[in-house]
C-alpha positions as CSV (number, residue, x, y, z in Angstrom):
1,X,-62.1,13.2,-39.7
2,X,-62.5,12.4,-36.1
3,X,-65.9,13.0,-34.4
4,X,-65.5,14.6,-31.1
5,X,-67.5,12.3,-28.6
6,X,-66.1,14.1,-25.4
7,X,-66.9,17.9,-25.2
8,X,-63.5,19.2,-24.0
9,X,-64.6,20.8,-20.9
10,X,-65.2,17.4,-20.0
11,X,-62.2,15.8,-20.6
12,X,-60.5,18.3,-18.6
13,X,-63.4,18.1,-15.8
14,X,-62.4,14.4,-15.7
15,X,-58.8,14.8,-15.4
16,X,-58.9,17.2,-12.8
17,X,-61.5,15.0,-10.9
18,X,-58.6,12.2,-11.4
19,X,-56.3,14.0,-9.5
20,X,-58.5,15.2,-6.8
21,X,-59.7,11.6,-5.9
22,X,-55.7,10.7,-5.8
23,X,-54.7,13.6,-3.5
24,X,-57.2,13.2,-0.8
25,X,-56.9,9.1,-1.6
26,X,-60.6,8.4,-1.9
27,X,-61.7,5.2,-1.2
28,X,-60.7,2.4,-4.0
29,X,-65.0,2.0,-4.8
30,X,-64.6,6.2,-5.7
31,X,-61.7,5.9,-7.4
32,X,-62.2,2.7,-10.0
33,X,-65.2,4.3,-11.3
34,X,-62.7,6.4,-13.6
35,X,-61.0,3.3,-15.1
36,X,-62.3,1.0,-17.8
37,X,-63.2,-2.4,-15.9
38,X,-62.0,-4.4,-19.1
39,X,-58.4,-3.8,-20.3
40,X,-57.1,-1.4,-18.5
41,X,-52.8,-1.4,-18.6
42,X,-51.1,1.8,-17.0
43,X,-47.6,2.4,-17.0
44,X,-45.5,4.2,-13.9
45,X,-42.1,4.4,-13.5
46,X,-41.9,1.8,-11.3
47,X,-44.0,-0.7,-13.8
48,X,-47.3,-1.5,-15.9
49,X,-49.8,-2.8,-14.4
50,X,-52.7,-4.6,-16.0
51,X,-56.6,-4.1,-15.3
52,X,-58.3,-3.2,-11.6
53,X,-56.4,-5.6,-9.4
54,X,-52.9,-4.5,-10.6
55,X,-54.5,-1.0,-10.3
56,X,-56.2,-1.7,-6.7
57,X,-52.3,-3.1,-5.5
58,X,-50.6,0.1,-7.1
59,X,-53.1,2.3,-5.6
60,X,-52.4,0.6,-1.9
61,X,-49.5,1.1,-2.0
62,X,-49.1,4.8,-3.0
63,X,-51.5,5.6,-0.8
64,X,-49.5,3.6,2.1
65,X,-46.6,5.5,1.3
66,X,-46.9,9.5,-0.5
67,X,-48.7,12.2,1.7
68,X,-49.6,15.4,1.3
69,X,-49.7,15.2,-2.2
70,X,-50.9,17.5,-4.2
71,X,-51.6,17.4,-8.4
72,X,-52.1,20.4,-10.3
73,X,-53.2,19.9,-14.0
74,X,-50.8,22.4,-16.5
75,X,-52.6,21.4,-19.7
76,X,-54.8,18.8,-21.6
77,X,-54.1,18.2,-24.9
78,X,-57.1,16.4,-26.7
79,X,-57.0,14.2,-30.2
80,X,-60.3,12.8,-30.5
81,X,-59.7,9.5,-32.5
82,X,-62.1,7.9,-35.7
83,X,-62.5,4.9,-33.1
84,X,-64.4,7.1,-30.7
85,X,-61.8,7.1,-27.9
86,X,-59.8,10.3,-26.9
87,X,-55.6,10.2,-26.9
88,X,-54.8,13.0,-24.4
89,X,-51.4,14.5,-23.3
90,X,-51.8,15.4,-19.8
91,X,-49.1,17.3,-18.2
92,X,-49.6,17.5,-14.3
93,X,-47.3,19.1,-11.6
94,X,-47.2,17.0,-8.8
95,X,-46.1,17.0,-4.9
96,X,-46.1,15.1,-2.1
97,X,-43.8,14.0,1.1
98,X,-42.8,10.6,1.6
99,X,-41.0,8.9,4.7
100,X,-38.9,6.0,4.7
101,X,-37.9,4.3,7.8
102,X,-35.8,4.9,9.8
103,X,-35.1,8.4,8.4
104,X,-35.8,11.4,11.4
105,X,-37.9,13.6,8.7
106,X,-39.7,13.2,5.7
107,X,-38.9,14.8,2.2
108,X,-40.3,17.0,-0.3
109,X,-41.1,15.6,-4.0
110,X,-41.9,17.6,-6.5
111,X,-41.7,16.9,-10.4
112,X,-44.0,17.8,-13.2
113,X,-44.9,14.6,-15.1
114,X,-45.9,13.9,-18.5
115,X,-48.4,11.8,-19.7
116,X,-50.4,10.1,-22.3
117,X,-54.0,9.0,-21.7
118,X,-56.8,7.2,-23.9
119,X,-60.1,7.4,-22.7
120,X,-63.0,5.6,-23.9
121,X,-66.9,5.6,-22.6
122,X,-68.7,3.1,-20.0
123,X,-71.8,4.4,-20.7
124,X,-72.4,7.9,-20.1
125,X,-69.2,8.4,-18.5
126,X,-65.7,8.8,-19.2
127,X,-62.9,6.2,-18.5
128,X,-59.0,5.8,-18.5
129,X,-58.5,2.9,-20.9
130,X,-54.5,3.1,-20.9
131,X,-52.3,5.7,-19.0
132,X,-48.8,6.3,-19.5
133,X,-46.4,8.2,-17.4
134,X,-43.4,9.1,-20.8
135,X,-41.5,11.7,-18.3
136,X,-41.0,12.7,-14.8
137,X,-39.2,16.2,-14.9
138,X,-37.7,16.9,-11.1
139,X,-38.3,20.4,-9.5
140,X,-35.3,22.1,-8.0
141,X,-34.6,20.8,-4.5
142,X,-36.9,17.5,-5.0
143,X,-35.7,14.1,-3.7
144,X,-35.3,10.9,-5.8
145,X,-38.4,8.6,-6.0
């Protein structure tokens, strides 16, 4: 049987605290302390990347291109694993505009996207060890990405 590590609030604290760092685009020093700074591999639609350079790259440029974004979490699903790390099915709704040159406006995205976490411990805290993006749904009316 598993032993439950991470007090649920908490994991849910810590996602939500994810999303609010990535919709104001804190500064990279706020934002890494959520990832694991040894073996980190995330996985976007657009590519995995591999430990805190690959994520210091991705996160330039999404911050460079999406604004007004804004994440709202729709549910956590925790598994707390024999291995002391936490699997976690995240589903998030997520919007934003985006411009792309020379267009005269920018668009509307909107999709809910559906994820699968593991999060281990640096210390006291809670980290992201591997983050997978398995489905972005489109709202009604988004663009493409």
């Amino acid at each position: 049987m598993a032993v439950e590590v991470f007090p649920e609030v908490e994991i849910q604290k810590f996602v939500e605290d994810w999303y609010v760092a990535l919709d104001v685009h804190d500064p990279i020093e706020q934002v890494e302390p959520y990832l694991t700074p040894q073996g980190l591999v995330m996985t976007f639609p657009e590519g995995t990347l591999h430990g805190l350079s690959g994520f210091r790259e991705w996160y330039k440029t999404v911050t460079h291109r999406f604004f007004d974004e804004e994440h709202a979490v729709t549910s956590v699903q925790a598994d707390w694993r024999p291995d002391g790390t936490v699997g976690a099915k995240v589903v998030v709704n997520w919007q934003a505009r985006i411009w792309d040159a020379p267009a005269a406006r920018s668009v509307w995205l909107g999709f809910d996207a559906y994820q699968t976490w593991v999060l281990g411990r640096n210390g006291d805290k809670p980290v992201i060890l591997s983050y997978v993006v398995d489905e972005l749904k489109p709202m009604p009316g988004s663009a493409s990405l």
